[in-house]
Structures are given as C-alpha cells and as structure tokens.
N, C-alpha and C positions, 0 to 999 in steps of 0.2 A: 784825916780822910782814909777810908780801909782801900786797900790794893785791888784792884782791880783784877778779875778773872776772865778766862778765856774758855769757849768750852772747843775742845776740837772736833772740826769735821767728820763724818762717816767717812767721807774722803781720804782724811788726813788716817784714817782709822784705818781702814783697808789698805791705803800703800804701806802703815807702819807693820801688819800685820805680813803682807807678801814680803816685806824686807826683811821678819825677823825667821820666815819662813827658807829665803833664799840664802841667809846666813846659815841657817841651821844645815841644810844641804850643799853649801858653797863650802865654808869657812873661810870667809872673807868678806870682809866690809864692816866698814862700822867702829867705835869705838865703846868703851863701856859708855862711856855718857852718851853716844849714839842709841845703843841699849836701853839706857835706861828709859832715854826720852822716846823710844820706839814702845816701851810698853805702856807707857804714859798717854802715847797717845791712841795704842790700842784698844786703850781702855774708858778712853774718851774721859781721860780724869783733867780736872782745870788747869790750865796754865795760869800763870803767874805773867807778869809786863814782862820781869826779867826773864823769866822761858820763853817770850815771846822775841823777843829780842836777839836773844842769842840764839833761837831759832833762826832769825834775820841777817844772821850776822854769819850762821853756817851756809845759808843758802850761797850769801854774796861772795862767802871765800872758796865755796867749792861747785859752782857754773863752770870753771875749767875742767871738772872731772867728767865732763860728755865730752871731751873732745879726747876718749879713749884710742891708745890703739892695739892695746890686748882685750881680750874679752869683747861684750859687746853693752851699749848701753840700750836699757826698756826688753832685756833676753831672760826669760825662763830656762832656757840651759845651759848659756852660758854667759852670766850677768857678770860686767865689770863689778870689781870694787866698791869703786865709787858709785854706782848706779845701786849697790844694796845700803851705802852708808844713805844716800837721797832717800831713799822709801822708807830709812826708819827716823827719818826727821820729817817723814809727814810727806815726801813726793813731791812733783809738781801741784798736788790740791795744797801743801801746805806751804811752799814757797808761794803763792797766788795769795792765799789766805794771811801769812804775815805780811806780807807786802803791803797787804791797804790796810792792817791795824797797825804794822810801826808808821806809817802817815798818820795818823791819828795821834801818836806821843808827843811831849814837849820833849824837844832833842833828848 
C-alpha cells in the first residue's frame, strides 16, 4: 500500500511563512527541524503520515508555551519564542488540521 500524503493549508502556509518571517527579525524560535518543516509547509509541499504525526506530537508537547510570561504570544513586535516556533509548525490552522487527520490513523 503507497503512503499516504498530506497537502498543507494556505493556512498552515501563511502562519509557517509569518513565523519564518518573525524568526528572521526576532532570532528566536524554532528549531532547525522547526525550519525545515516551516518551509515545507510554506511551500505547500506534501506531508507524509509521519510529518503528520509528529506535527501532532509538537502541537501536544508545546500548548504550554502560551502560557508565556516574557515576550508576548500572537505579537508582531514582540512575539515569544514559542509563539514563533507554533507558526512555523503550521499555527493554530495547522494544530486544528492534524488534530482530525491523526483521528483518522490506526494508533
């Protein structure tokens, strides 16, 4: 059976793009495979189950990173951290959007 693809949101497209914009002007947030998958998904190229997944798996370990208390979270001038590493893993469009396709996987 061939793997299954994902295509990403304009959604997920546009927060990965203002996050790799607010990195570029911050320097802060994100990790390289934050990065990578931020232009991944800027570019609206396919995910994979496992890109999906472990998209799933970033959203779940880092919902504690809004509950900032430097910086600010959803800020154009002065964006936490964590609020720039969320937008290049897709934003709230793309924790919404893996949420109901990891439902759809077999565990």
């Amino acid at each position: 059976m061939a793997e299954r693809s994902f295509k990403p949101t304009l959604r997920m497209a546009s927060a990965a793009r203002r996050g790799l914009r607010l990195r570029e002007k911050f320097d802060r947030g994100g990790t390289q495979v934050g990065l990578d998958r931020a232009h991944q998904l800027a570019q609206r190229r396919d995910l994979s189950e496992a890109d999906v997944k472990s998209m799933h798996s970033f959203f779940a370990r880092h919902a504690v990173d809004k509950d900032t208390k430097t910086h600010k979270w959803n800020s154009d001038s002065d964006p936490s951290a964590g609020f720039i590493a969320w937008l290049l893993w897709g934003g709230d469009a793309g924790k919404a959007w893996v949420d109901r396709k990891a439902k759809t996987f077999d565990s």
